[in-house]
N, C-alpha and C positions, 0 to 999 in steps of 0.2 A: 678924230682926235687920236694923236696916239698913246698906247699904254703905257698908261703911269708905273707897272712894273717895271718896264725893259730898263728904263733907267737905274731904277733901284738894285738893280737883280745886278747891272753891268758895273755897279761901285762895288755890293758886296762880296763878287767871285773876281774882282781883281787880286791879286795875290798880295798886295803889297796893303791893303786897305782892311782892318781887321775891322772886330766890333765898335771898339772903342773912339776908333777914329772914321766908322760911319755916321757914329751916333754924334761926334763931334759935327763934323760934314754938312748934316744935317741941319744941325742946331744954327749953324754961325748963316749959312746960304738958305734954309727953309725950302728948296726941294730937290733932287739928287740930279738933276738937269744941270740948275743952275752951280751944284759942286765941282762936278764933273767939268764944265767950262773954265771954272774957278782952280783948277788942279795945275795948268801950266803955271800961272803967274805966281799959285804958292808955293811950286816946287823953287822956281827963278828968282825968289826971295830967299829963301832958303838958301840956295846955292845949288841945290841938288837936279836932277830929272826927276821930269814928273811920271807918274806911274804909266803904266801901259794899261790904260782900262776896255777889258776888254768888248770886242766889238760887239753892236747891237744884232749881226746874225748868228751870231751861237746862245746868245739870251734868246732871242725868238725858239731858237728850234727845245732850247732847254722848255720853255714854258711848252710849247706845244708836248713834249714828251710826256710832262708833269701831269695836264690837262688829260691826254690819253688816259693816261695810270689812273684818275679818277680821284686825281690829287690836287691838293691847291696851295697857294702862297698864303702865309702870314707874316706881314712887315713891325719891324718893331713900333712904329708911328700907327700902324692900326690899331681900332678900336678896339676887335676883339683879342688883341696879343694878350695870352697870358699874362695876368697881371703881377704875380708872386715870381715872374722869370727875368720879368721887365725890370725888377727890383735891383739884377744883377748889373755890378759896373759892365763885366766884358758880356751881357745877354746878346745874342743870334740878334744878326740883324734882320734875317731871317728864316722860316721853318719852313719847311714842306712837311704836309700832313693829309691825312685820311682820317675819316671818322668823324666823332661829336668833340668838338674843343668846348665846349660848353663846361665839361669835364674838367677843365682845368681851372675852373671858377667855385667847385667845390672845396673840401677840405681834402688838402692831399698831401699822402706820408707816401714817401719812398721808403724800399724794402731792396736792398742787394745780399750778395753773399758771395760766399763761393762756386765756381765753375763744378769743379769734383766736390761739390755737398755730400754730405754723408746723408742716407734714406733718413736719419730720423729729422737730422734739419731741414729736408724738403718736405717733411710731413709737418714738421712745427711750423713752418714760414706758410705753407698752402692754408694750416688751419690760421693763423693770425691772420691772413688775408680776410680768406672767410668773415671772421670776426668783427673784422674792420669795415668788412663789407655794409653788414648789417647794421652797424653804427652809421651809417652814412659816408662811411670817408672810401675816398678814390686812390687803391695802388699804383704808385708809377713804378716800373723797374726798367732793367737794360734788354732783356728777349736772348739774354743769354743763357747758356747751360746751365744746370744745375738749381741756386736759390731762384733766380730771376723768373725761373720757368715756374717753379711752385708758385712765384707768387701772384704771376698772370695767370694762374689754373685757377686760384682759388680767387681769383678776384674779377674771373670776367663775370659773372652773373651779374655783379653788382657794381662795377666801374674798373676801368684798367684801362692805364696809359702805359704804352713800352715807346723807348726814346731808343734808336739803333744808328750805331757809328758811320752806316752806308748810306748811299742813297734809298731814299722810299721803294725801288722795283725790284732792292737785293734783298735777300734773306739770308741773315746769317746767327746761328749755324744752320746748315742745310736742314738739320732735320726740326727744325722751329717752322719752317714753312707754312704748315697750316696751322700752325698757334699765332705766329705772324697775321697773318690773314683773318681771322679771328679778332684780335687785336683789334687791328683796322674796320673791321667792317662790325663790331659790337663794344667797342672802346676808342680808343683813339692813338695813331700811330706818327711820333715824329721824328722827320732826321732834317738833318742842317745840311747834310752833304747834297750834293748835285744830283740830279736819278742818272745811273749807271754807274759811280764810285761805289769800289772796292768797300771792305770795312778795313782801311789801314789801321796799324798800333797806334798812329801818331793823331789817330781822330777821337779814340777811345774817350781821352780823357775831355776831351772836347762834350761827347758825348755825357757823359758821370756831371758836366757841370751844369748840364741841362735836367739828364733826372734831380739833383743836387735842388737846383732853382724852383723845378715849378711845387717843391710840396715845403711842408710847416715843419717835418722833421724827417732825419733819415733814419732806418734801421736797419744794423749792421747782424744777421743772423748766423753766419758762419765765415771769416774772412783767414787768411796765412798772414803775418806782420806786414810781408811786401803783397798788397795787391790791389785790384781797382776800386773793389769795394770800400778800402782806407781812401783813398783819392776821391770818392764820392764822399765820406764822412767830412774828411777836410775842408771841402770844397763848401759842405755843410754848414760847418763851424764857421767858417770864412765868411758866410754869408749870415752869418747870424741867426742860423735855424736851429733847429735842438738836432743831437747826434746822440742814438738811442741805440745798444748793445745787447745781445742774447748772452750770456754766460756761456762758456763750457768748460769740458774736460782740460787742465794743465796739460793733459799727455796728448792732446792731440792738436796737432799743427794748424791746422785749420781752426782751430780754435783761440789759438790764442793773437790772433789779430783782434777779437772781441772783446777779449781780457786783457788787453793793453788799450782799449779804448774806453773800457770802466774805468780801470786804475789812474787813468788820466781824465777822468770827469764826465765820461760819456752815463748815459740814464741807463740803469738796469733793466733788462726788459724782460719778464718770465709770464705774459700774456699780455692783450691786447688791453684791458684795461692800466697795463702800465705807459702803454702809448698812448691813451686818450687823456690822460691823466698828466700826459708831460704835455702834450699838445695845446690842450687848453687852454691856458693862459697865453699862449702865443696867438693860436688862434682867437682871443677877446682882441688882442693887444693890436693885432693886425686889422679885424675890423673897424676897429673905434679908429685907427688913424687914419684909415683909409676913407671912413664914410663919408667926410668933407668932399671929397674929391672922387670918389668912384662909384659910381651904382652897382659894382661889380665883386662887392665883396663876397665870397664863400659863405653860404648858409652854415651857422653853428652847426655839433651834431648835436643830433636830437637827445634828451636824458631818458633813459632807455631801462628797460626792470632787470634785460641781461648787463645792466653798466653800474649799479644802485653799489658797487663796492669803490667803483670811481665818479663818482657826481661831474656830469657834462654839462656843459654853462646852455641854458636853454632859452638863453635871452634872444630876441630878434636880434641879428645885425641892424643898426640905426641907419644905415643906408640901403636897405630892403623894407618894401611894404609893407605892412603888416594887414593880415584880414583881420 
């Protein structure tokens, strides 16, 4: 029999075939053989040419690269696809990953910031990881400089996902390499790009809408007005997740990207229990609609004696077992 990837893999890295209309694709033909057959005739309706999808020998040798790396495929029609990513209209039709995806069935807040952090933001962001750690909830960030890297410091003991613009075999910035690596082999690491692409500018935000997707809120801990970290909050918002903010100084530049994301309705955030405390009821709200339909919902976090100033919903999810 042949691989049920190579099809899948041959619609997604067509250039002309995005998310929206794999997931379309999908839906109307039920498997990516029969789209892919089905492409001439809807281009010829249309009026148009049908796309160039590309051939089944460069998918072979992509997956065999992947497989080497000690990496593997997750498709958006599989079981275990992230289920809070899957949520997204334009979601990855697919990921390449290393590590426990398991991880991404927890409760999970994203944390970005800025590239040039100043030391006490990277010491505030490492300690709310920490924090969060303990509670149960899972950091995702981007494995960039600066916040991104506090917050995968502080959160690999206890859960950390980093989402990177490249393929899975690049590392970028060079000197993230063995944080990278770490990641992967004690958290969990994913990119959407092919293994051996660059990190272009133009994948970044591609990137931000995936850390964005897989968590219950974002935390914006040092951002400049223009930069990726806002484009992660947005993308937040857009998605109907909470968009949660660190205050700082008016006088410094880096700061006031966070103080234009209060002032416009983002959640104030001056320690971890003001994220679990905004989380929560997303977090109920998400389990209870999902437990009709998924056994996969995120375990509550636990109500905790270091949380007793924010009360953490301690109810089972109704679609998890209970002892």
């Amino acid at each position: 029999m042949s691989d049920p990837r190579i099809a899948r893999l041959r619609l997604v890295r067509t250039p002309t075939i995005g998310p929206i209309t794999y997931r379309q694709l999908l839906a109307r033909f039920d498997s990516a053989e029969a789209a892919i057959e089905a492409l001439p005739d809807i281009a010829a309706r249309g009026g148009g040419r049908a796309p160039r999808v590309i051939d089944a020998g460069t998918v072979e040798r992509e997956i065999a690269a992947v497989e080497k790396l000690g990496a593997r495929y997750v498709f958006l029609d599989d079981a275990d696809y992230p289920p809070l990513l899957a949520e997204l209209d334009n979601a990855p039709a697919a990921i390449t990953l290393r590590g426990d995806i398991a991880l991404t069935r927890r409760t999970v807040v994203a944390m970005v910031g800025a590239r040039n952090a100043s030391a006490a933001a990277c010491r505030f962001a490492r300690g709310l990881a920490v924090e969060l750690g303990r509670e149960g909830v899972v950091v995702v960030s981007g494995l960039a400089r600066g916040l991104d890297t506090a917050a995968h410091t502080g959160s690999l003991a206890t859960g950390t996902i980093g989402v990177i613009a490249s393929g899975i075999d690049i590392s970028f910035p060079p000197e993230n390499r063995a944080l990278q690596e770490q990641v992967a082999s004690e958290g969990l690491l994913i990119a959407e790009q092919p293994p051996g692409m660059e990190p272009l500018a133009r994948n970044f935000p591609h990137r931000n809408r995936i850390i964005a997707g897989l968590a219950l809120g974002t935390v914006v801990v040092e951002a400049a007005p223009r930069s990726g970290s806002l484009i992660t909050a947005r993308l937040a918002n857009e998605a109907g997740r909470d968009v949660m903010a660190v205050p700082g100084s008016p006088l410094d530049p880096r700061a006031q990207g966070c103080n234009q994301l209060i002032r416009d309705g983002a959640t104030l955030v001056q320690s971890a229990a003001d994220i679990l405390e905004s989380i929560r009821p997303i977090d109920a709200r998400w389990c209870a609609a999902r437990a009709a339909t998924s056994p996969a919902c995120p375990p509550p976090i636990p109500a905790t004696a270091t949380a007793r100033s924010s009360p953490i919903c301690s109810a089972r999810c109704p679609s998890r077992p209970t002892n």
